[in-house]
N, C-alpha and C positions, 0 to 999 in steps of 0.2 A: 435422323440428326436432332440438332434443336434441344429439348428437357428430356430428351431420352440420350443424352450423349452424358459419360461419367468421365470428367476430366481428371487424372489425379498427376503429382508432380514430385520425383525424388531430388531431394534437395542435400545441398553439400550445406553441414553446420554452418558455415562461415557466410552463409548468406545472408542476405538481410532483408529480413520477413517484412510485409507490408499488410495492409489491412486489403491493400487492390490486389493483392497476389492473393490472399485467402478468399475475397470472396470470387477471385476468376475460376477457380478450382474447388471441385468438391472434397478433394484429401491434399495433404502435404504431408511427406514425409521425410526427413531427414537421416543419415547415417547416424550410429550411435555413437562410432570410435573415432576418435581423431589419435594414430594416422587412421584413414579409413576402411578398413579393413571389413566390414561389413555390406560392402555395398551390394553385393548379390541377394543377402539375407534380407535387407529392406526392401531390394526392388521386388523379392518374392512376396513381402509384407502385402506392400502398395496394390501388388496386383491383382490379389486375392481379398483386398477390400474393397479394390474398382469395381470388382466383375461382382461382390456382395451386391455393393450399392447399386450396380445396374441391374441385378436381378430382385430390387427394390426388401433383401432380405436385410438390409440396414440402413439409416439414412444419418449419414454422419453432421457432426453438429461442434464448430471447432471454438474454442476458446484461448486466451495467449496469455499471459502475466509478463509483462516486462521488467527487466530484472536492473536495468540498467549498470551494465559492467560490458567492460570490455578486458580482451585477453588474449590468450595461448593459453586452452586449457586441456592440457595429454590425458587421455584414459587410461594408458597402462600402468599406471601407476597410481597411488592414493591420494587425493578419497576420490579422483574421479573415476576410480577401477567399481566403486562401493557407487558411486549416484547411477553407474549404467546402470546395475543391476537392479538397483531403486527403480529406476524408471520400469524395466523389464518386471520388476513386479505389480505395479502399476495398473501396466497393461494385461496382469491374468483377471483382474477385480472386472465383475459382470458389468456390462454395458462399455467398459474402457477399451476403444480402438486403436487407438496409437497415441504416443508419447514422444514428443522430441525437444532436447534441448537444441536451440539454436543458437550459436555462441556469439555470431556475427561477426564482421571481419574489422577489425581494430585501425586498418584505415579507410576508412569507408567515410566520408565525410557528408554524412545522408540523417534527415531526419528520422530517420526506421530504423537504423543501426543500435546494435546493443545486443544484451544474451535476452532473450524471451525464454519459456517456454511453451508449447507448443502442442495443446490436446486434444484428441476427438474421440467423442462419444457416440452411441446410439441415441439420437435422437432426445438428447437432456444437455443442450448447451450450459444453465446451471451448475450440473456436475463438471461439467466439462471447466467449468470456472473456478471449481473447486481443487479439482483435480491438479490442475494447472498453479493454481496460489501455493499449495501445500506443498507440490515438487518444488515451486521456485524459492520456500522458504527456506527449502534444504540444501538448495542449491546457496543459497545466500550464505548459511550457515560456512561454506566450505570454500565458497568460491577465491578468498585470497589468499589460501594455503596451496587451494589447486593452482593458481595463475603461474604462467612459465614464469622463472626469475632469470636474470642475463647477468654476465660479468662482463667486465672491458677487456679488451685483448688483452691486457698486461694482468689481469685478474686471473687470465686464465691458463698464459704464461708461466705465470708467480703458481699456480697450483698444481701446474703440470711437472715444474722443477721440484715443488717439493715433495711428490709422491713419485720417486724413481722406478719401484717397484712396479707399478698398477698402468696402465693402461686410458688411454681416453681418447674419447669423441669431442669434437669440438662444434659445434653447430657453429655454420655461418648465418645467419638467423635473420638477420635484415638484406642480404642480397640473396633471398632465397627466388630463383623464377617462377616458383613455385606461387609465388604472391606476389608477381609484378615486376620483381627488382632485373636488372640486366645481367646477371653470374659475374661478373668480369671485375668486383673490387677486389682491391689488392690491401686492403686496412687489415685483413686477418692475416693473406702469405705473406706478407712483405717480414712482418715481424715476427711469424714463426719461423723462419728460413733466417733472419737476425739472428733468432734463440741460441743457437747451439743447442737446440736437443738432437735434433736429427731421426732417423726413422718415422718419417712422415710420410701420408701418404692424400694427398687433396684433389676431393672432385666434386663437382666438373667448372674447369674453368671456362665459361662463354669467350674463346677467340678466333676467326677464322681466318684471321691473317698467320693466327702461331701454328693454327692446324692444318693450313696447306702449305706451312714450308716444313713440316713436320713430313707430311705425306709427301713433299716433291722431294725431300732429303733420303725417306723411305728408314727402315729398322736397322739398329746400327749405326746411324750415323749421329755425329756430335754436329750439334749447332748453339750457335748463343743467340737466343729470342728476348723479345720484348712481350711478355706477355699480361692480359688485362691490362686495365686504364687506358680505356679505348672509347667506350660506349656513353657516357653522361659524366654529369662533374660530379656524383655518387661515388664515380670510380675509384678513387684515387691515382696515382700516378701511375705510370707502368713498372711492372716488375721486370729488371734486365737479371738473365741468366743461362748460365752454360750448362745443357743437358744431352744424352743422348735419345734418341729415338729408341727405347724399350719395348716396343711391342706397340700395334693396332689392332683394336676392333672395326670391320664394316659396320656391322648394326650389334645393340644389344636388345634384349627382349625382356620383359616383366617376368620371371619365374613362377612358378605356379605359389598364392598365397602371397603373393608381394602386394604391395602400395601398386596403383593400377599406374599406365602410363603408353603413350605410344614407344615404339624402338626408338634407340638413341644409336645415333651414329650416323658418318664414321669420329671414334674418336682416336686419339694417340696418348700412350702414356710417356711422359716424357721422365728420365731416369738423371738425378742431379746427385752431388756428394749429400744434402740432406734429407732427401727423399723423392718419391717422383709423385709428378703434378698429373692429371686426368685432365687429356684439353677437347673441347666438343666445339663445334664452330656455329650453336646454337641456343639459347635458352634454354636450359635443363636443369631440372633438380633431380640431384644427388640420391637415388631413391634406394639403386638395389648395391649387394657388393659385388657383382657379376661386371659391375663397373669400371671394377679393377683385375678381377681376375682373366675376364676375355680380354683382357691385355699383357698376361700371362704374371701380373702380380701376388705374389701371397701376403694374404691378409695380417698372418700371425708374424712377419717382418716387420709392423707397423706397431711402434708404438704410441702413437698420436695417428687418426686418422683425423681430418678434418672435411667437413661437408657444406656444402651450397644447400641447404635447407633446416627447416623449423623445427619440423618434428614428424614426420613421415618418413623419415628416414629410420628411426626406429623399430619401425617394422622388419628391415632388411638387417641391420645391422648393429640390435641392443646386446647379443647376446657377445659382442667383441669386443666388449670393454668393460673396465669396471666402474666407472664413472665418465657420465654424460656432462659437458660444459657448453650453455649457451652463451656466443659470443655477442657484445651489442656493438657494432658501427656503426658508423656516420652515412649507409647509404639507406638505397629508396626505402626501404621496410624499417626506419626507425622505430625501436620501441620505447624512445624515449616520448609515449605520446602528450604529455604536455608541452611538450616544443612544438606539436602541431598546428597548422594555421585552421582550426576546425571553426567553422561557421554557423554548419545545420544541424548537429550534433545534438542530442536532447542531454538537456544538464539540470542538475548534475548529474555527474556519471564518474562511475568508479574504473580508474584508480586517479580519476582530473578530481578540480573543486575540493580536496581535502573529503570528497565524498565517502562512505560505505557501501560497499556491496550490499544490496538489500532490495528486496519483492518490493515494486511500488506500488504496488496494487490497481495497476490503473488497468482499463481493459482495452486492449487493440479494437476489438469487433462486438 
């Protein structure tokens, strides 16, 4: 044990890097993609630099640049598609062990919060500082074209009426479980189920009052629930509605290549005149479409899907629509973050304080 033990640590982007987490740890490393879809690939990374550094064949040396931004920044798409592979080049250059941007998590109300980046060398901290400045400037370069942008529900309403043709996802983005929020606000169904569009199809709503009179009612049968606006005053009010029991799933499982997750279930799809609602009697994010379909739903019915998550959801379900719309609400994951009561927060910071995205050059360690 003791200076012959190599600690190293896989981290989720969204974390927020400290100076006593790097020096607890001889490596960190974080995923590349958000949604995360690399996580196998890293942890193979990490492991094969642990078992380096314990066979004293490298001795890692980390360096950080703080970037001071905050965000939703998706890789599959541009330019954050173009800074993975930036980094991934990075890391072929002699001596360069790992590269990670850390985006950190935008309510995080922590003096360490913010996107860093995140470098380790063979044994030339220097470089490592170097290495670290120059990815963050490129980062800086791009970071407010990459940052998620949100509409109001009625923004996203008004876009979905005026493209009849096309198809869309609607992110429920601030009650994602996925980041704290309790699933169960009713600010986005309440007023698609208003619309008059109809062929909807929305998961997962967090109720277990609606999904054990679903399951004691059983398939087939019509009942009229109250469903969400239950859990925090996030919620908004409850949604009253007349549906039948369409189909249950016991459990659903993560499919092979999905966003990871434990089974979810049991859930009920419940079948209304404007589309049917996905109800889970749990905290869940809306991850796969097997969500819908092990409740014997077809996806290509749906001309609006809407989802209880950020951007992980992506993974499962970009290739079913033709434009993505993130919705912003009034609950726990607001991203209107200058409304926030932020205290320990280092400032400025972007997109608060009229600030810039920009390297501040300052050094964690």
């Amino acid at each position: 044990m003791g200076s012959s033990v190599k600690i190293g640590a896989l981290l989720d982007p969204h974390a927020t890097l400290s100076a006593r987490m790097l020096n607890a740890a001889d490596l960190l490393v974080a995923y590349k993609e958000y949604p995360h879809t690399d996580i196998g690939e890293r942890a193979r990374e990490l492991f094969a630099l642990a078992v380096s550094a314990w066979r004293r064949e490298i001795r890692p040396q980390s360096a950080v640049a703080p970037l001071r931004a905050l965000g939703g920044f998706a890789t599959l798409r541009s330019p954050m598609r173009e800074f993975v592979a930036s980094m991934k080049a990075d890391e072929k250059a002699a001596g360069v062990l790992s590269v990670s941007l850390i985006h950190g998590f935008p309510w995080a109300d922590s003096a360490d919060n913010g996107a860093k980046m995140l470098v380790y060398t063979n044994d030339d901290r220097q470089r490592a500082q170097v290495v670290a400045e120059a990815a963050g400037l490129r980062f800086s370069a791009i970071c407010e074209e990459a940052a998620q942008s949100y509409l109001s529900v009625a923004d996203c309403i008004a876009r979905v009426r005026a493209s009849p043709d096309k198809r869309f996802i609607i992110a429920d983005t601030c009650d994602n479980p996925g980041g704290g929020a309790d699933g169960d606000s009713t600010h986005l169904l309440a007023p698609l189920w208003a619309s008059g569009i109809g062929k909807i199809g929305v998961a997962l709503v967090n109720d277990a009052t609606a999904l054990d009179a679903c399951l004691a009612a059983g398939v087939g049968r019509t009942l009229r629930l109250s469903i969400g606006g239950k859990l925090s005053h996030f919620s908004g009010p409850p949604f009253e509605v007349e549906g039948r029991v369409a189909g249950i799933a016991k459990s659903v499982s993560p499919p092979p290549g999905a966003a990871p997750g434990a089974p979810v279930g049991p859930i009920v799809r419940l079948a209304t005149d404007c589309g049917d609602i996905i109800i889970t009697g749990r905290r869940r994010e809306a991850l796969w479409r097997e969500l819908f379909t092990a409740t014997g739903a077809r996806l290509e019915d749906y001309r609006v899907i809407a989802l209880k998550s950020s951007n992980h959801f992506r993974a499962g379900f970009a290739d079913l629509t033709d434009e993505v719309l993130s919705a912003a609400t009034p609950t726990a994951m607001n991203t209107d973050l200058a409304a926030l009561p932020f205290r320990r927060l280092p400032r400025p910071m972007w997109p608060l304080d009229g600030a810039t995205c920009a390297n501040q050059g300052e050094q964690l360690v």
